[in-house]
C-alpha positions as CSV (number, residue, x, y, z in Angstrom):
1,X,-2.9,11.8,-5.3
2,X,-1.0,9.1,-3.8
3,X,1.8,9.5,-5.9
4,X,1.8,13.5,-5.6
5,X,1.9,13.2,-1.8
6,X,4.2,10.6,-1.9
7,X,4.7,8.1,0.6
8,X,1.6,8.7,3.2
9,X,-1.6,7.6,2.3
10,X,-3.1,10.5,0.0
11,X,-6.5,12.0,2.0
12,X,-8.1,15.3,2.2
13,X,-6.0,15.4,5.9
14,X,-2.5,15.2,4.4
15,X,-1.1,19.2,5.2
16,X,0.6,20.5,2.6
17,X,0.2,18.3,-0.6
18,X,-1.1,21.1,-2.8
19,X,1.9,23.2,-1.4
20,X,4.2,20.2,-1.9
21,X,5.0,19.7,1.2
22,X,5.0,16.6,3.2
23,X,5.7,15.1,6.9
24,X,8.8,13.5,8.4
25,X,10.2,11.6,10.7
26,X,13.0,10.4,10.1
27,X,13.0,8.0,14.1
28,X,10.1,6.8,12.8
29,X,10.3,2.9,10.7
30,X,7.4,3.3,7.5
31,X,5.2,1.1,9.4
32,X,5.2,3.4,11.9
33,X,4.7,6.2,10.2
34,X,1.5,4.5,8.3
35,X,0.3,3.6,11.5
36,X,0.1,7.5,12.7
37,X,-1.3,9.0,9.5
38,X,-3.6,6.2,9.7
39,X,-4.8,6.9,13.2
40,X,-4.6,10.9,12.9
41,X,-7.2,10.6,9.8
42,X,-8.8,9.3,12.4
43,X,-8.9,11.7,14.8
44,X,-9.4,14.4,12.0
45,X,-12.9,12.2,11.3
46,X,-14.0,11.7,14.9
47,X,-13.7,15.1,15.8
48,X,-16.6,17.3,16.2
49,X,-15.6,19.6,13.6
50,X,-18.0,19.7,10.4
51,X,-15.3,21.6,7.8
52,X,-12.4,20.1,5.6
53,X,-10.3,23.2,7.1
54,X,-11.1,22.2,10.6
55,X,-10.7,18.1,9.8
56,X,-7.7,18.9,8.3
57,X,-5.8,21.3,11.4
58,X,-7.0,18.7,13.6
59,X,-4.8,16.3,11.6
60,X,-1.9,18.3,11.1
61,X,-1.8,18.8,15.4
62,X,-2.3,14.9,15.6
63,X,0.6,14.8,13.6
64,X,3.2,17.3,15.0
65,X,2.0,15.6,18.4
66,X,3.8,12.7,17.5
67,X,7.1,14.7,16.4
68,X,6.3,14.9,12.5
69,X,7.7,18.2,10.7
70,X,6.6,19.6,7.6
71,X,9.2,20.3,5.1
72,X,9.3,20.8,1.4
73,X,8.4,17.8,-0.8
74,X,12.3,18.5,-2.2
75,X,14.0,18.0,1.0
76,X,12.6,15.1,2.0
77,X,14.2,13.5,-0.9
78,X,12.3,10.1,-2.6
79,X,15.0,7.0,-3.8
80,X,14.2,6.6,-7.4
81,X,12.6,3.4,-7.6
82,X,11.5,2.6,-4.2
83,X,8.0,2.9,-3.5
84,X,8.4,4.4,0.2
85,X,11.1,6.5,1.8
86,X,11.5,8.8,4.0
87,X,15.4,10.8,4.5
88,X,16.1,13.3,6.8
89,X,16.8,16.8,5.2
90,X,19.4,17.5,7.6
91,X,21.9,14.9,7.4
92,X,24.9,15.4,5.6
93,X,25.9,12.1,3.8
94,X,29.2,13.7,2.5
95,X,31.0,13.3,5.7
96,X,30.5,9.6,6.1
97,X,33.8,7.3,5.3
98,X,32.1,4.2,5.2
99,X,29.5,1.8,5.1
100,X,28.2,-1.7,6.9
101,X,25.5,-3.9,6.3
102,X,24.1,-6.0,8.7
103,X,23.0,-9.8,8.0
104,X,19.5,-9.5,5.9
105,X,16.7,-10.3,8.5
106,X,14.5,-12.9,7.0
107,X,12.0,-13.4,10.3
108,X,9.2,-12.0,8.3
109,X,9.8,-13.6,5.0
110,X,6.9,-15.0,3.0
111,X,7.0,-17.4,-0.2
112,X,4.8,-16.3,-2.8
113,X,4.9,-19.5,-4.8
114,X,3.0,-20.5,-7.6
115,X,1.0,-23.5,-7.3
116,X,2.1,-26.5,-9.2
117,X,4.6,-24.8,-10.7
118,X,7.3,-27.8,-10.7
119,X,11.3,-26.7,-9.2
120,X,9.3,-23.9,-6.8
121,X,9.7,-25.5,-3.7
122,X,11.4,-23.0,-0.9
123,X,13.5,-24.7,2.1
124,X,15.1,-22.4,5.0
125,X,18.2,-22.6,3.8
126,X,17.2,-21.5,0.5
127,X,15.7,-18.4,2.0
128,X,19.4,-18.2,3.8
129,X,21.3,-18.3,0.5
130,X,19.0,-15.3,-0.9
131,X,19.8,-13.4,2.1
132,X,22.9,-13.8,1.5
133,X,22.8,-13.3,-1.8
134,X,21.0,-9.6,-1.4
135,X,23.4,-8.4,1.2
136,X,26.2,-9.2,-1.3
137,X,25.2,-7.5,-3.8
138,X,24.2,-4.6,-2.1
139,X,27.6,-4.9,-0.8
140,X,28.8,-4.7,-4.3
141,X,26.3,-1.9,-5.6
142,X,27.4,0.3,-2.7
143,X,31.0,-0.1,-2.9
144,X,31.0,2.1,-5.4
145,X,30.1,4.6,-3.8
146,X,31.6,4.3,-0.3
147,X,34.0,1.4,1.2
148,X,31.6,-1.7,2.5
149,X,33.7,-2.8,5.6
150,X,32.4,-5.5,8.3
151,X,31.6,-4.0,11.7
152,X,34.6,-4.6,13.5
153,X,36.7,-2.3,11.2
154,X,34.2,0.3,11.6
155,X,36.6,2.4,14.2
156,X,36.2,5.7,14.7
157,X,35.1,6.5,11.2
158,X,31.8,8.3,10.1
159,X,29.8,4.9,9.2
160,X,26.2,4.8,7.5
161,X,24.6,1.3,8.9
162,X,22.4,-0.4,6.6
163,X,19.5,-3.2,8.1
164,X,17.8,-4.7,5.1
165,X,14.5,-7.1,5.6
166,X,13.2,-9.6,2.8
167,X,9.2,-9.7,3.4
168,X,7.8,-11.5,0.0
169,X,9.7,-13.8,-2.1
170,X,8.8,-15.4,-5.1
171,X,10.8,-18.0,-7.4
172,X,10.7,-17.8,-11.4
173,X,8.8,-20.3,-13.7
174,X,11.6,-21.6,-15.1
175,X,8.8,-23.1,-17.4
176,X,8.1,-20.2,-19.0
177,X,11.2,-18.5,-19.7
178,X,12.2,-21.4,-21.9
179,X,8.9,-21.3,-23.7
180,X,9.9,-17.6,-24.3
181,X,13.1,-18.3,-25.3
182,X,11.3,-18.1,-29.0
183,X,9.6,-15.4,-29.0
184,X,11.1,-13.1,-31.9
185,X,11.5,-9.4,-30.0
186,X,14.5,-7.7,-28.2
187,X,13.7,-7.8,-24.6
188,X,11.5,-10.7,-23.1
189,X,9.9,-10.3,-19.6
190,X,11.1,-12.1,-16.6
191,X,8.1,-14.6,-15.6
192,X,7.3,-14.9,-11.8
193,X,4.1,-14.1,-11.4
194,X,4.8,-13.4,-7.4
195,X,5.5,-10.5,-5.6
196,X,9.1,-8.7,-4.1
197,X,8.7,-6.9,-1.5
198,X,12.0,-5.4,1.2
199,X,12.2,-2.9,3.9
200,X,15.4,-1.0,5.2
201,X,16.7,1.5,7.6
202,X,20.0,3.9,6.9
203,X,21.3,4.7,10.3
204,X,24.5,6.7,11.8
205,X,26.6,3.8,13.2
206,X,27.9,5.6,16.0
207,X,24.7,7.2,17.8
208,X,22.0,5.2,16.4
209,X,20.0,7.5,14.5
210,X,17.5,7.0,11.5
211,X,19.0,8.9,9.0
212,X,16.3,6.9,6.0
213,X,13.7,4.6,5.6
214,X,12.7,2.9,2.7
215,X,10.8,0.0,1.1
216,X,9.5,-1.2,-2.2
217,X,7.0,-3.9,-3.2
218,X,7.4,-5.2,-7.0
219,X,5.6,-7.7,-8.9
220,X,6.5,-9.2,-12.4
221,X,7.2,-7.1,-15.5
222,X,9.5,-4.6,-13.6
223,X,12.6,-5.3,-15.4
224,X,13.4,-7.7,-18.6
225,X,16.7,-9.4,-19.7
226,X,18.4,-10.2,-22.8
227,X,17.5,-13.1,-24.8
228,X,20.3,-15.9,-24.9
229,X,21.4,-13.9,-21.3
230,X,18.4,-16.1,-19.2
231,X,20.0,-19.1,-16.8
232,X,16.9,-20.8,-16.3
233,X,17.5,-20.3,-12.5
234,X,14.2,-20.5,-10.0
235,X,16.2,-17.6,-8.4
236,X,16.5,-15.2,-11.2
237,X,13.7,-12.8,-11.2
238,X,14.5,-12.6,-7.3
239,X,18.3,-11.8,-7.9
240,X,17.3,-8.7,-10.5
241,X,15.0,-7.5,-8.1
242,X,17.8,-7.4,-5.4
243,X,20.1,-5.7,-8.2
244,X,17.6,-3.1,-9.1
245,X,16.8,-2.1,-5.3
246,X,20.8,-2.2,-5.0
247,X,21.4,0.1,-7.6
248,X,18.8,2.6,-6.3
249,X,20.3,2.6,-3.1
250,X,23.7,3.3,-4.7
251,X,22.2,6.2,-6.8
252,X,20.4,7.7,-3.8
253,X,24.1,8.0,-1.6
254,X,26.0,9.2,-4.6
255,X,23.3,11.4,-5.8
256,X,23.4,13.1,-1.4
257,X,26.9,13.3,-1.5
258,X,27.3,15.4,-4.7
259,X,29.2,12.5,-6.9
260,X,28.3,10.8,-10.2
261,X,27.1,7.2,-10.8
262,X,27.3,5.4,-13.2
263,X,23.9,2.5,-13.3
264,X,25.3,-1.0,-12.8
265,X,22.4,-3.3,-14.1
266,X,23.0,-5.6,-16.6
267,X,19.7,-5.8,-17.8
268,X,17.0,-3.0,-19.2
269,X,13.8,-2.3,-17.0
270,X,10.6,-1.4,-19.0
């Protein structure tokens, strides 16, 4: 269910799965728009109404109430790999010139360490590099797709604004990649046994408005890496991770603008 009706939480309330459709709103951040469904199920299961008919109208008026719309599953378009997302059906991305990317916000972050695990230990300015680190290379993933310029070259031009924020970081047990290095098979997993997790908005720089929403919450095992290709760094997981959500991103905004992409990970995911 949840994956059918996609990014809100899948209840007997949600309008529209069966008919693939689903609701947006694109002003809305994805906790936001959790935080509505959630308290419109609500509603729906307060109300005096005894039916699943009845429950479920009283949801979808909770919902329009707080501007939601109901559009086709297929125009509210899901980036291939991210977990959540939500993209207005109406923008046209073919008419933007150019892209920025603000500093990754790291306020929220959270260290998912493994205990005891030697070389794991996370300072603030390690946290700083890796926020540098993901804004670079989704600099670089983009650029393929539309010119990355810094925010004072931004001009008159149609500009997509991209706000990134690293939740849940983890660090690689260096360890066990070594003690892997043996093992007689193609691909070998990345070890960190921690969790990645991101969140990002897709804004028109000029007025403002959310144009997409997205996050994605990963734990180990979602990509592997060639043997002999491994660097041993506490880091590495955390910088495929970045890749992969890079590369979806890139995907997505060629994919909405009607031009090919070609994948630019280095490494296979499973």
């Amino acid at each position: 269910m949840k994956n059918l009706c996609w990014v809100l939480l899948g209840t007997a309330f949600l309008a529209g799965c069966a008919a693939n459709k689903v609701y947006v709103n694109p002003e809305k951040t994805i906790r936001e728009m959790t935080l509505d469904e959630t308290e419109c199920r609500t509603v729906a299961d307060a109300s005096d109404l005894q039916d699943d008919a009845g429950r479920k109208k009283e949801y979808d008026r909770c919902m329009q109430q707080r501007g939601y719309r109901l559009v086709a599953e297929k125009n509210a378009r899901r980036v291939k790999g991210f977990k959540e997302v939500w993209v207005d059906p109406l923008v046209d991305f073919k008419v933007y010139e150019a892209i920025v990317i603000d500093k990754v916000d790291v306020s929220e972050v959270q260290v998912m360490n493994m205990r005891g695990t030697p070389g794991t230990k996370v300072s603030d300015a390690d946290i700083d590099r890796l926020a540098e680190r993901m804004r670079d290379r989704f600099s670089v993933f983009l650029g393929a797709v539309l010119p990355v310029v810094p925010q004072e070259e931004a001009g008159k031009r149609k500009i997509l604004r991209i706000r990134l924020s690293l939740l849940d970081i983890a660090t690689t047990n260096i360890g066990v990649n070594i003690a892997l290095q043996a093992v007689p098979v193609p691909y070998m997993p990345v070890s960190s046994k921690g969790l990645f997790s991101f969140e990002g908005t897709i804004t028109d720089f000029s007025s403002g408005k959310k144009l997409v929403t997205m996050a994605d919450k990963t734990g180990s095992g979602k990509n592997s890496s060639l043997i002999g290709l491994e660097k041993f760094d506490k880091w590495k997981y955390a910088y495929e991770t970045i890749d992969y959500w890079a590369d979806c991103l890139a995907k997505f905004l060629a994919d909405k603008r009607g031009e090919p992409y070609k994948s630019q990970l280095k490494f296979k995911f499973i």
